[in-house]
Backbone bond lengths (Angstrom), bond angles and torsions (degrees), N, CA, C in turn:
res aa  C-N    CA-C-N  psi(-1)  N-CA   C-N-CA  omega(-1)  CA-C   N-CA-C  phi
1 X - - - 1.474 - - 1.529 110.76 -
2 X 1.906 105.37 -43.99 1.967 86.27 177.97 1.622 98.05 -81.21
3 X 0.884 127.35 29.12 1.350 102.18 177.25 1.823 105.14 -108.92
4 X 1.519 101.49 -22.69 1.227 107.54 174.78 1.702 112.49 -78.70
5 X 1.389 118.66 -12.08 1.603 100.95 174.27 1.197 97.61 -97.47
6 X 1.608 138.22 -28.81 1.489 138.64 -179.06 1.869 86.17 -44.39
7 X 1.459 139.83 -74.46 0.989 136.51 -161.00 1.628 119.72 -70.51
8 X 1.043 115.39 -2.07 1.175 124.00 176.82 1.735 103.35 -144.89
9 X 1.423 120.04 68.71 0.996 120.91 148.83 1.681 132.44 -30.42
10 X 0.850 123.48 -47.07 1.632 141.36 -166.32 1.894 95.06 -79.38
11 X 1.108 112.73 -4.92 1.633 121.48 175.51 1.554 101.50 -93.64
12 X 1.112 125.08 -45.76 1.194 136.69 -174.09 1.476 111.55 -57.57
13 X 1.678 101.06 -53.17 1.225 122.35 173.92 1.845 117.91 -47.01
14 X 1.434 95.73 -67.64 1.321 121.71 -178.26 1.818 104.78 -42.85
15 X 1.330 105.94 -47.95 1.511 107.15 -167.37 1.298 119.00 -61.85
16 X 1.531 93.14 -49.42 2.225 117.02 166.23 1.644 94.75 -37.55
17 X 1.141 112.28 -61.22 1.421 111.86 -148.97 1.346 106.32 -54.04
18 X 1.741 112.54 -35.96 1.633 123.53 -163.01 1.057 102.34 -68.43
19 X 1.601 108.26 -60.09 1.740 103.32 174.89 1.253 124.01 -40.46
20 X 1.309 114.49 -39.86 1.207 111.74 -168.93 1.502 110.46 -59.78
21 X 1.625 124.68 -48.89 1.036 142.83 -158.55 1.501 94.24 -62.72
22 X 1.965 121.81 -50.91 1.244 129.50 -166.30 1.552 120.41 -50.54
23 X 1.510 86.49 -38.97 1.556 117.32 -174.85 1.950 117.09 -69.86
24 X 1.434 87.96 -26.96 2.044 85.23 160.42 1.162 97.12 -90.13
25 X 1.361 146.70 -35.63 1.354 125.43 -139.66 1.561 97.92 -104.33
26 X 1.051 112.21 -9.73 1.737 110.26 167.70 1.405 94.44 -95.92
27 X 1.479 145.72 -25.45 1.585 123.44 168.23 0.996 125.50 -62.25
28 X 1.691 106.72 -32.20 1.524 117.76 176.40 1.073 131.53 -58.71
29 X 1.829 113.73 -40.43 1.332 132.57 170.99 1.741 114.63 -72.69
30 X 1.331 103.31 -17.89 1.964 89.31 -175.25 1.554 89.22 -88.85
31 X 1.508 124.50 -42.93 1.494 117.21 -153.74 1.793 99.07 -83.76
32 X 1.140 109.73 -5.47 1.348 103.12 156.11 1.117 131.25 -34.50
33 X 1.937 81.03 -96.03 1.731 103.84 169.10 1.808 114.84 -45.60
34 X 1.447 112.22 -35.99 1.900 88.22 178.90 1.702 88.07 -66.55
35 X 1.103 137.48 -19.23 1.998 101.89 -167.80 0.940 72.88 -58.76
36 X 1.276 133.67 -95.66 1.529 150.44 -135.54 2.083 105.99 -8.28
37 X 1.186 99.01 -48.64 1.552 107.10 163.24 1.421 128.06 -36.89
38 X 1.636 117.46 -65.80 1.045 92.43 177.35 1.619 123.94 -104.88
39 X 1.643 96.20 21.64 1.482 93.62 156.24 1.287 125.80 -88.36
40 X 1.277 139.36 11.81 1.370 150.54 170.85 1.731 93.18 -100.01
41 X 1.144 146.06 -66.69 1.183 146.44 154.85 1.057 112.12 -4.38
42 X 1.611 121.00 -66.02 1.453 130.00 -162.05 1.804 98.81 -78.75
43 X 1.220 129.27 -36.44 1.220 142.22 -169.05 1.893 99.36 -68.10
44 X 1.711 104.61 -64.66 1.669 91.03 178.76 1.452 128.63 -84.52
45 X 1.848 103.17 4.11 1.491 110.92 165.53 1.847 105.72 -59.54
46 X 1.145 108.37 -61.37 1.288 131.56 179.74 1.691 108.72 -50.18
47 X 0.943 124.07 -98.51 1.393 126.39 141.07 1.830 109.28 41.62
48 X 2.050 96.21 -88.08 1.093 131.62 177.03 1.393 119.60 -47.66
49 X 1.400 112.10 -36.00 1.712 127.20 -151.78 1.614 97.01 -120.44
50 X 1.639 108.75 -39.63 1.687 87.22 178.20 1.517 119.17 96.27
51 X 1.711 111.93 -2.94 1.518 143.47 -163.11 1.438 84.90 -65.93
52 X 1.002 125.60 -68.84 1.517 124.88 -163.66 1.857 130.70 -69.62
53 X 1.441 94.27 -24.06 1.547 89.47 158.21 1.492 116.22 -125.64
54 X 1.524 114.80 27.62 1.347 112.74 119.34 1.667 142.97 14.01
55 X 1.758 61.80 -88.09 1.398 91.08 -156.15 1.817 108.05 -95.38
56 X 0.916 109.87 156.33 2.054 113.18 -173.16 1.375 115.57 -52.03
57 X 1.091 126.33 157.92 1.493 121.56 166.88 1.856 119.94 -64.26
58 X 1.265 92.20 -17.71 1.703 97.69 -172.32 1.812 90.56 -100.13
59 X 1.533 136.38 -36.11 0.503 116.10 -172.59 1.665 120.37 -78.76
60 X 1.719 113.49 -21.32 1.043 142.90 -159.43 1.853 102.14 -71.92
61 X 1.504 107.11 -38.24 1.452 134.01 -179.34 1.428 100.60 -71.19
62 X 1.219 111.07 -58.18 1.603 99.48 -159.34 2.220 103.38 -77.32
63 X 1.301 104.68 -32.72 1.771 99.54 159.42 1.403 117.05 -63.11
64 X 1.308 123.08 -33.25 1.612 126.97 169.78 1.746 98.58 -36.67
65 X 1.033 82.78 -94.48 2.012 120.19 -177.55 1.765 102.29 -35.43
66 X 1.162 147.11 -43.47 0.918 159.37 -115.80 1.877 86.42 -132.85
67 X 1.140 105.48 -85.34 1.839 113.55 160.03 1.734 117.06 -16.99
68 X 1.158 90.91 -76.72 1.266 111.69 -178.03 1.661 119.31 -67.47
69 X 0.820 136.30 -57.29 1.899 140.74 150.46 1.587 98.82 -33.98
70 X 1.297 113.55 -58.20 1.851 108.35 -169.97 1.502 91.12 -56.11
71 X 1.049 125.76 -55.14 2.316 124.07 -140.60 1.954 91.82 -68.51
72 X 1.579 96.99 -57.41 1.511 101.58 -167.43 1.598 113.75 -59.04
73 X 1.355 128.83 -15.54 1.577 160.31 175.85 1.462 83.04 -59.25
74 X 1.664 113.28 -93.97 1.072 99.85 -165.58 1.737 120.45 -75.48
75 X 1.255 135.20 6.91 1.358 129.19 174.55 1.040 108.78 -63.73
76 X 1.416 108.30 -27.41 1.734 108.96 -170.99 1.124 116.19 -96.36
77 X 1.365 110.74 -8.94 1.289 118.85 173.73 1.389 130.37 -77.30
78 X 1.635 103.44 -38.73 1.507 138.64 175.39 1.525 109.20 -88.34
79 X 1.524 132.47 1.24 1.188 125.54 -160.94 1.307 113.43 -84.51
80 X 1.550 112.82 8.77 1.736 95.40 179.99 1.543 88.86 -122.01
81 X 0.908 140.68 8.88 1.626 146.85 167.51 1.588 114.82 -85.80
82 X 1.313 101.94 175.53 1.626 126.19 174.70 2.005 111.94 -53.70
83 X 1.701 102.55 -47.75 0.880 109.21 178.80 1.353 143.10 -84.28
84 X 1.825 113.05 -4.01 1.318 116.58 147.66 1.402 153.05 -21.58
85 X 1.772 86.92 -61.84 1.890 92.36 153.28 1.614 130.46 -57.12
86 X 0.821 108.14 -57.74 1.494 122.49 -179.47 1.447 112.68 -59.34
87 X 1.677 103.58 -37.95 1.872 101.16 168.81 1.607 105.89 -72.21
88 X 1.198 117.38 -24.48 1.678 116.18 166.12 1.008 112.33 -39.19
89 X 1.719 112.23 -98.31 1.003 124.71 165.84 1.489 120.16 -7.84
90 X 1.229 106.96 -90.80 1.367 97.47 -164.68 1.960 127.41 -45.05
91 X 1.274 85.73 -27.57 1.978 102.62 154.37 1.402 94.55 -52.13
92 X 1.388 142.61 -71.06 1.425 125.85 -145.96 1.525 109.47 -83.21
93 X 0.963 108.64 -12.41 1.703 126.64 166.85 1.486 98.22 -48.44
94 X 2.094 100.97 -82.11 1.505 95.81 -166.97 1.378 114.74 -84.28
95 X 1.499 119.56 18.78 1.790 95.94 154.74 1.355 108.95 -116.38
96 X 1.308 130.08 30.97 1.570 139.11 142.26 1.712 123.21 -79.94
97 X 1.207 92.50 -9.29 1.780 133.59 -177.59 1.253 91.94 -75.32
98 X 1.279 107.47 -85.97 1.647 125.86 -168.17 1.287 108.81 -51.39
99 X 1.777 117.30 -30.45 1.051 83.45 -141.49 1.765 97.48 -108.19
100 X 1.476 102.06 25.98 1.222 128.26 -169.60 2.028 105.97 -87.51
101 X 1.144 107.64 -24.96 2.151 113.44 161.56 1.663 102.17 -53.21
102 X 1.671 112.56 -60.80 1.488 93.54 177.96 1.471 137.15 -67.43
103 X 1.625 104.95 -33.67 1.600 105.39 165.25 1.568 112.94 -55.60
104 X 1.309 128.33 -52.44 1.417 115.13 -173.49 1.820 112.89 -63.62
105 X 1.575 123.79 -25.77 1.148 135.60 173.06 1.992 97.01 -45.62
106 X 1.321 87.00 -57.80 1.979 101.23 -153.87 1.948 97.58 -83.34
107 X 1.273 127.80 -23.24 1.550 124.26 141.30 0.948 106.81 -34.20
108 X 1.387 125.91 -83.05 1.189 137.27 -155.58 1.382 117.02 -47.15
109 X 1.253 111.82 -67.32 1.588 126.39 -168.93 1.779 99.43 -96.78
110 X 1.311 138.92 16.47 1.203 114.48 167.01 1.615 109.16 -171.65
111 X 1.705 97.80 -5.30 1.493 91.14 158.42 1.875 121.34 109.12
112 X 1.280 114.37 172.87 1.872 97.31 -169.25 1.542 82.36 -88.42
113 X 0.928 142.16 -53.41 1.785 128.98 -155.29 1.392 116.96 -60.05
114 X 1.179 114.51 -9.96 1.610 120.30 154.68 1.410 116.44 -68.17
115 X 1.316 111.44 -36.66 1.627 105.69 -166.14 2.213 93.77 -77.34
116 X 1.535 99.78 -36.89 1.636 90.22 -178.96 1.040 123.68 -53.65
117 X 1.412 113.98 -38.79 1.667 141.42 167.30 1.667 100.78 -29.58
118 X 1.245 101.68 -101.42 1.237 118.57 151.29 1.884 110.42 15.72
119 X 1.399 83.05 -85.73 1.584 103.39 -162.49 1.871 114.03 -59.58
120 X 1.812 95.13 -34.30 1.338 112.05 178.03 1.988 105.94 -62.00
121 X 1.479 86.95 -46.18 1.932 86.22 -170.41 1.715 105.39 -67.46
122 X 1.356 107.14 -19.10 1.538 91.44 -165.11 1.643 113.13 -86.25
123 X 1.634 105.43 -26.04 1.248 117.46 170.24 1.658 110.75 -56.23
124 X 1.343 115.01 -55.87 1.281 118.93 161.30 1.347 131.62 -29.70
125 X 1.568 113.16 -62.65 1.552 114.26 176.62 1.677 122.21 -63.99
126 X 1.791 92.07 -35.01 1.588 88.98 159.32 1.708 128.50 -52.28
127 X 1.450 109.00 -65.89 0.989 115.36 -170.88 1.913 123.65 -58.43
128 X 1.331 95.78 8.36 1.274 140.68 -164.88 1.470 116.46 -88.52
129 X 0.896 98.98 -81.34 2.329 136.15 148.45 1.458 80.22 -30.04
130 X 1.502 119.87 -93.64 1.635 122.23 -147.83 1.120 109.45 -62.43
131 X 1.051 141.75 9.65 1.365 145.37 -169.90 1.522 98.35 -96.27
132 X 1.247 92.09 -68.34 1.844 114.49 -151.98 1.664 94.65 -83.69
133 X 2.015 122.67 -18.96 1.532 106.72 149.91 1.392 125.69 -59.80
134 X 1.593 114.00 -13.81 1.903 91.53 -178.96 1.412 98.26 -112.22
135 X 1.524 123.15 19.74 1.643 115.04 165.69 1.490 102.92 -91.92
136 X 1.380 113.80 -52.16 1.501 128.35 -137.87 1.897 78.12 -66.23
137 X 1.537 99.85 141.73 1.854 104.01 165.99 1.226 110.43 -127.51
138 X 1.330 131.53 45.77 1.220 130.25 -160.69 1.381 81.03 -120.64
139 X 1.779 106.59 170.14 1.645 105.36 176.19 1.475 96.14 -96.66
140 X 1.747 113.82 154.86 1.786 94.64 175.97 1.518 79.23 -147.46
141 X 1.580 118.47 52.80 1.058 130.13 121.96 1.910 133.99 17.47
142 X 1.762 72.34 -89.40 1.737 111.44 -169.14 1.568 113.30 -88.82
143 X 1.199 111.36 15.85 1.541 128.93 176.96 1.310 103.26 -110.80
144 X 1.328 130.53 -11.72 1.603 107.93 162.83 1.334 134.92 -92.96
145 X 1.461 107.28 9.38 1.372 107.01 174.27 1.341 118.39 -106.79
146 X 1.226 108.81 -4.24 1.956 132.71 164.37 1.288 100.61 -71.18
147 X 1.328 121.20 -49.53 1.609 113.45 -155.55 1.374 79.06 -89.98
148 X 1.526 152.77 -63.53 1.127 122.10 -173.97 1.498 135.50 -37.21
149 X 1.543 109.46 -53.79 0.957 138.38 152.13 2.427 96.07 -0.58
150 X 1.960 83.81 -79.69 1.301 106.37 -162.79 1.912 111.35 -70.09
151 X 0.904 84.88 -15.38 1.727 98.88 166.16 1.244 124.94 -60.09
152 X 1.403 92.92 -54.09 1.519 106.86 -164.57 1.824 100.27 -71.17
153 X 1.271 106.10 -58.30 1.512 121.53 158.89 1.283 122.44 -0.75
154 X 1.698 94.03 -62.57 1.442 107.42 -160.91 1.649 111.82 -87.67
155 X 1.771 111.67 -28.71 1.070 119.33 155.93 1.878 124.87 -50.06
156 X 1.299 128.30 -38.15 1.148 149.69 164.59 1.710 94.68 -50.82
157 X 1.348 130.40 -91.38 1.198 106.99 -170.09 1.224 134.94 -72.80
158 X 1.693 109.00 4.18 1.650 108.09 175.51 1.365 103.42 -72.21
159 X 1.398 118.56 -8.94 1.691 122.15 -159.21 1.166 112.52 -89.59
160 X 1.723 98.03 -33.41 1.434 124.57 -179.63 1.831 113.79 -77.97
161 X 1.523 103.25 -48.54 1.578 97.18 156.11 1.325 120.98 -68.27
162 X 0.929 126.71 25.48 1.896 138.45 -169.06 1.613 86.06 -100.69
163 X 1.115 116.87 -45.49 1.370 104.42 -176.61 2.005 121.18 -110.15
164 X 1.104 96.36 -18.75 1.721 121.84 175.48 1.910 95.17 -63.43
165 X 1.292 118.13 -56.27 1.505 120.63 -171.99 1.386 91.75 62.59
166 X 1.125 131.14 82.18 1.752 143.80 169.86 1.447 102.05 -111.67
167 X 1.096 121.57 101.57 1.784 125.20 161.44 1.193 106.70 -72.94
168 X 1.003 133.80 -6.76 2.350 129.33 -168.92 1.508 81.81 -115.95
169 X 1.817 141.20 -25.74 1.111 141.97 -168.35 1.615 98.29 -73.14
170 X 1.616 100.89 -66.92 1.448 126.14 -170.75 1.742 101.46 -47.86
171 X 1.318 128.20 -49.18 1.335 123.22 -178.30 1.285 117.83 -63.89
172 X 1.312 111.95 -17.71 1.563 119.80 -174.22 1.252 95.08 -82.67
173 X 1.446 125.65 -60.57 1.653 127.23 -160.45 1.637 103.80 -82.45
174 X 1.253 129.73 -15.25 1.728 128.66 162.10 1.724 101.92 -55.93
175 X 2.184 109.05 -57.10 1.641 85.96 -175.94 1.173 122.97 -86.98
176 X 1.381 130.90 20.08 1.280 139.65 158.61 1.499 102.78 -58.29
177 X 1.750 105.75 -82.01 1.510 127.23 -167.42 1.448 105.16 -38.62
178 X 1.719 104.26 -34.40 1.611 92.65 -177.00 1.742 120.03 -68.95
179 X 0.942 77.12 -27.76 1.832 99.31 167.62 1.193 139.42 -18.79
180 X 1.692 77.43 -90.66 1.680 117.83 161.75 1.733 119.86 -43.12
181 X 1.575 94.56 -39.60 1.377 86.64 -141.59 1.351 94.71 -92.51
182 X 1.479 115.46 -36.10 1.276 138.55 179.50 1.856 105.55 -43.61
183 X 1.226 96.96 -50.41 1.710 113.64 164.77 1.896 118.62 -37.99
184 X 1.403 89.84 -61.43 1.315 110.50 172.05 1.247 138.75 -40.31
185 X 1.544 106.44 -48.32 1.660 145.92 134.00 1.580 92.22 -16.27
186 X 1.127 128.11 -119.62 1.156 148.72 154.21 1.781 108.87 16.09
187 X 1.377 124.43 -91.17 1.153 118.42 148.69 1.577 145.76 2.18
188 X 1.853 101.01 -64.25 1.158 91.60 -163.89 1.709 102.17 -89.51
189 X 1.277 107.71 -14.96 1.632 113.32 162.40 0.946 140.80 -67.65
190 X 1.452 110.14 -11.63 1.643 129.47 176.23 1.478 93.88 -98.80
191 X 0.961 131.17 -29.20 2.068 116.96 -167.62 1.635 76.27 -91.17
192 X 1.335 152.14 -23.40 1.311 139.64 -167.38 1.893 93.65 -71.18
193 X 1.264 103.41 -61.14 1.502 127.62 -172.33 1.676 103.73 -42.06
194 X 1.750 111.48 -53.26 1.008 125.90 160.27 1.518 133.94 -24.16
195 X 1.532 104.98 -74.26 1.319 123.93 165.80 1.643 93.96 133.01
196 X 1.764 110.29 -0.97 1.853 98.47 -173.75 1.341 109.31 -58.36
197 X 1.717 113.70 -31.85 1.448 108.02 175.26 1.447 114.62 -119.91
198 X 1.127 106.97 136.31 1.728 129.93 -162.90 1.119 126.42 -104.44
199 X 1.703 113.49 -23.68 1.888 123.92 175.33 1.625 90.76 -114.40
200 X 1.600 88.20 138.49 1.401 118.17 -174.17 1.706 108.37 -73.36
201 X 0.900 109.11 -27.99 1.908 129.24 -169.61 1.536 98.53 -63.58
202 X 1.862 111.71 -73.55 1.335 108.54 156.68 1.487 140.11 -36.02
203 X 1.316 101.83 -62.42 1.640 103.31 164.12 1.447 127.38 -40.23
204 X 1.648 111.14 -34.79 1.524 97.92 -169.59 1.093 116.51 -109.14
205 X 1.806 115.77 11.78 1.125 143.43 -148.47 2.072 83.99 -96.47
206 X 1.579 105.06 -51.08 1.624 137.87 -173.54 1.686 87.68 -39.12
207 X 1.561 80.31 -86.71 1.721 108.16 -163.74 2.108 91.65 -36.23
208 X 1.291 107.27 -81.54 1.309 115.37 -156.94 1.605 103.12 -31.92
209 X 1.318 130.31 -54.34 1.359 139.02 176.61 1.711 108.83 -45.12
210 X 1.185 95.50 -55.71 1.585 89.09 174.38 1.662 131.09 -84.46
211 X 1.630 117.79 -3.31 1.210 128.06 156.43 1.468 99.05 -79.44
212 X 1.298 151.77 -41.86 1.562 150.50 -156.11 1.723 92.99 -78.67
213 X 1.432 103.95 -39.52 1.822 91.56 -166.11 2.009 100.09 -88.33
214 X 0.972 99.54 -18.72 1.703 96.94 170.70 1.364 106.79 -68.64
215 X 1.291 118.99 -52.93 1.484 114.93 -172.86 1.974 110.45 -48.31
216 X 1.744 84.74 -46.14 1.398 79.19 -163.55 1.615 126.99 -84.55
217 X 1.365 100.49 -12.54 1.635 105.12 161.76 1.526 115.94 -79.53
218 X 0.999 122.51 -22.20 1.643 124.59 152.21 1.348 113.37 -56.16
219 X 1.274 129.09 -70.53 1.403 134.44 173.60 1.580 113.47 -30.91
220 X 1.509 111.11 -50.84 1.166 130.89 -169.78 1.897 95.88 -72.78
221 X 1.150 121.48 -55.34 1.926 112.10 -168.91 1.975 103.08 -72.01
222 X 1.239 103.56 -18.13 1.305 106.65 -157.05 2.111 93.83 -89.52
223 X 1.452 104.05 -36.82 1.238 108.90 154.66 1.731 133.62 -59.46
224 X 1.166 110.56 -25.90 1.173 119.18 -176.89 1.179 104.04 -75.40
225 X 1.767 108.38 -51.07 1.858 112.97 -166.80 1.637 100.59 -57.70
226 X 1.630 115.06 -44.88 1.473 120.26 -157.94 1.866 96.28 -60.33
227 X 1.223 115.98 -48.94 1.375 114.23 -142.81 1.806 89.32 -87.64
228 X 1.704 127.49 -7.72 1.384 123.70 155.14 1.022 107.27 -78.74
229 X 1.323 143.69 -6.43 1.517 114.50 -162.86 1.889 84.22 -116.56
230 X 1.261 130.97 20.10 1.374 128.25 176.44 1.241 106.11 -107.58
């Protein structure tokens, strides 16, 4: 066997590389699931206390945006250090926080089996994404500057229904976002698979953002239907 990589160096090579690749994409997947922790935390802290609708919708937006731009600022900043994780985390804290105004909205008006709903489809589409990232062998490259592209887009008129209050708007741009993001899923696990991305912090930083906005534009159409059909 060493005599067969002595002659085939580029085997030796090749193998390093896999591990290497294996070795984010299994960091990515455990430090996932711990966010997942204290974003349920941050969700029935919130929930419990009422912190999040509090506060105004304009005011609620600009701590969103403001929160969220600051944590991911420094994750990326801190991502090859000690303190990456923990600057994670505490990101999944406060957008389990945030994201705790719409769960008490969709309690309210339509109940907990919406939020499982919810939670059931998004687990699904994930597990969905990761699947079809270690079949698909195509490069999909050239698909992240579309879905950005469509991101940004879609951010633009959620901002714009921010003040429009369009429910026939909002259902349209939820199955978009689910879309997009669901896409994204997909994406950022294949450039992991790839080797384009190499730190686990970033990677799960990707994925988690785009599992949090699937959940919650699901939550959000699945809320809408419940609280019309009451």
């Amino acid at each position: 066997m060493n005599q067969s990589v002595q002659n085939y160096p580029g085997l030796a090579g090749g193998g390093a590389l896999a591990a290497d690749r294996n070795r984010v994409l299994r960091n990515t997947y455990w430090l996932l699931a711990l966010s997942m922790v204290p974003t349920v935390l941050g969700a029935w802290i919130g929930v419990q206390t009422g912190i999040a609708r509090a506060m105004s919708p304009g005011i609620g937006l600009m701590v969103f945006l403001v929160g969220a731009f600051g944590f991911m600022f420094a994750i990326e900043k801190f991502k090859n250090s000690a303190a990456g994780v923990p600057m994670l985390l505490g990101f999944t804290f406060f957008m389990g926080l945030m994201l705790s105004r719409l769960i008490s909205v969709v309690l309210a008006t339509s109940g907990p089996g919406v939020i499982m709903m919810a939670f059931g489809g998004t687990a699904a589409i994930f597990l969905t994404m990761a699947s079809l990232s270690s079949v698909i062998k195509r490069d999909l490259g050239n698909m992240g500057k579309f879905l950005t592209i469509g991101a940004i887009m879609l951010f633009v008129a959620l901002l714009a229904n921010f003040f429009l209050q369009s429910p026939a708007l909002m259902i349209v741009l939820a199955v978009l976002g689910m879309g997009i993001f669901s896409a994204f899923i997909l994406y950022d696990l294949r450039r992991v698979r790839d080797g384009d991305e190499t730190n686990y912090i970033t990677a799960t930083l990707g994925v988690y953002l785009s599992i949090y906005n699937v959940f919650q534009f699901m939550l959000a159409l699945l809320g809408i239907g419940g609280s019309s059909d009451d």
